[in-house]
C-alpha positions, 0 to 999 in steps of 0.5 A: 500500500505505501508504493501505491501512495508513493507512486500517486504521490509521485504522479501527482507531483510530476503533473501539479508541481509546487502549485495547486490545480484545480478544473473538477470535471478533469480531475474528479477521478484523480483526486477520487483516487488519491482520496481511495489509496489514503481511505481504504482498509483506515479506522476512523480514530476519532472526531475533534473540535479543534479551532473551530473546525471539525477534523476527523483522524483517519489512519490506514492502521494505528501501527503505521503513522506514515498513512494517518490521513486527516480530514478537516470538515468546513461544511455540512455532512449527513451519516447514512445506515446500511440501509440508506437512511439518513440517521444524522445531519448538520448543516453547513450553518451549524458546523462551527457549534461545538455541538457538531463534532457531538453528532459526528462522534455519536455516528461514528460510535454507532456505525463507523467503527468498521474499516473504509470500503472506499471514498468517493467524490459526487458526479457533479461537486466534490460531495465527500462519501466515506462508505464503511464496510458495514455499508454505513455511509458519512457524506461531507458536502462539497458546494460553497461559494465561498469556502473550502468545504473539507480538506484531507491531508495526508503526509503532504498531499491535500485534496481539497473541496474548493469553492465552485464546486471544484477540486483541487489538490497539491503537493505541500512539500514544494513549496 
């Protein structure tokens, strides 16, 4: 798994260099997989309310920090069971309420103690779903017209949901 990432991380730099890019249609897929290849087989570690902002450890094992990802959510999110309903939400409006990273504790309690199937990114926006293999799903939405809706981080590569509905990532060693 750790050549996997190398390698993406080392495309991923060929073809970004020291800047940011950014065009969601043209690099949904890429981004989608860097996001799979830093998710998949990862425990969800915890949920933190850290200046004001709501993050979400991911690592891929506790015993390998080199793959810890971390995602850092500036807007809503729903929690969906394995049947597809929805059993928790916050808007966009409330994120920065310290009760939010409650609620996103309180679903991952119940339904996200089980290893990533995968990460994906929406058709047409960059909404985050981190579906569990017990099929219970965390979708982060990825619209503002302003903001960065979420972030992930992972030993320096971030992908992030910029505003517009569009996709960007980079290298943060760089530069």
């Amino acid at each position: 798994m750790r050549d996997r990432i190398r390698t993406a991380t080392a495309r991923l730099r060929e073809r970004v260099g020291a800047g940011p890019r950014s065009d969601y249609p043209a690099l949904r897929d890429e981004a989608e997989a860097l996001l799979q290849r830093f998710m998949e087989g990862g425990l969800v570690l915890g949920a933190h309310w850290w200046s004001s902002l709501v993050v979400v450890i991911i690592p891929a094992s506790p015993f390998d920090a080199e793959r810890d990802a971390y995602l850092t959510v500036e807007s809503g999110w729903s929690g969906f069971d394995r049947s597809g309903g929805e059993v928790a939400r916050v808007e966009a409006a409330r994120i920065h309420e310290p009760t939010s990273v409650g609620y996103l504790a309180a679903f991952l309690a119940e339904f996200g103690r089980s290893p990533i199937r995968s990460a994906s990114l929406g058709a047409s926006r960059p909404d985050l779903t981190i579906e569990f293999e017990t099929g219970a799903r965390l979708r982060f939405d990825g619209h503002d017209e302003k903001y960065e809706s979420w972030n992930v981080e992972h030993p320096g590569v971030f992908v992030v949901a910029t505003p517009g509905d569009n996709v960007s990532f980079f290298d943060g060693t760089s530069g």
